[in-house]
C-alpha positions in Angstrom: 0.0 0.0 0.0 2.6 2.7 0.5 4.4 2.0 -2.7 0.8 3.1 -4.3 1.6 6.1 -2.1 5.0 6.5 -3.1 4.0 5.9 -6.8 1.4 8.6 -7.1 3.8 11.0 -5.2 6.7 10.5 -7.6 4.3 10.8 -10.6 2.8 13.6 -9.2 6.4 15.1 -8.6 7.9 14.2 -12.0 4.5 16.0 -13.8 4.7 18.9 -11.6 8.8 19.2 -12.9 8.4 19.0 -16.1 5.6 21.2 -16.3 7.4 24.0 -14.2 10.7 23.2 -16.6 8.4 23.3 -20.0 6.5 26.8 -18.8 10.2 28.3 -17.7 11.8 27.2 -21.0 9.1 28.5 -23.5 7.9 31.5 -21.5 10.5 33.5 -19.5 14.3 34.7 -20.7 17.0 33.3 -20.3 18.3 35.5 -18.1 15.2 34.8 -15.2 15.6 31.2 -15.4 18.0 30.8 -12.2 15.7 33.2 -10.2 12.6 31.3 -11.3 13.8 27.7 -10.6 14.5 29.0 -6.8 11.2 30.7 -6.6 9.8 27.7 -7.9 11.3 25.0 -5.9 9.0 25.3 -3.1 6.3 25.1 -5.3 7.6 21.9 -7.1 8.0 20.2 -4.1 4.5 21.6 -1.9 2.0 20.6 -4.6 3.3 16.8 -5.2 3.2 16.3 -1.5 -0.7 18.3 -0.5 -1.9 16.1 -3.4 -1.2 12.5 -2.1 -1.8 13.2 1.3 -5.0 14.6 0.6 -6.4 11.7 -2.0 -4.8 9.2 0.7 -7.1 6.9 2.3 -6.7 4.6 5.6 -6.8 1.8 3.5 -3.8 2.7 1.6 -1.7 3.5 4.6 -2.6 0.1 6.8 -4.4 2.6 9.4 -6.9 1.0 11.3 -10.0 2.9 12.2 -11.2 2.2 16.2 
């Protein structure tokens, strides 16, 4: 059950990157790429981790209910 976890956080993770790395490349200069990745990075890494937590059941985790 937690590599389901694991596996929807690390897709999660990899679409988040690549859309962050697809909207810096085409959209902003050269020159604010640096700047953007580090203003990003938070963002990159937040969003992944809210999502699977939030569509995690009990049943995923092993958690029993009392």
């Amino acid at each position: 059950m937690l590599l389901k976890f694991a596996t929807r956080f690390a897709g999660i993770l990899f679409g988040i990157l690549a859309l962050i790395a697809i909207i810096i490349h085409f959209v902003f200069s050269n020159k604010l790429a640096i700047d953007l990745w580090i203003v990003f990075f938070p963002v990159i890494l937040a969003v992944p981790i809210l999502i699977s937590v939030l569509i995690t059941g009990d049943d995923e985790l092993d958690m029993q209910s009392s």
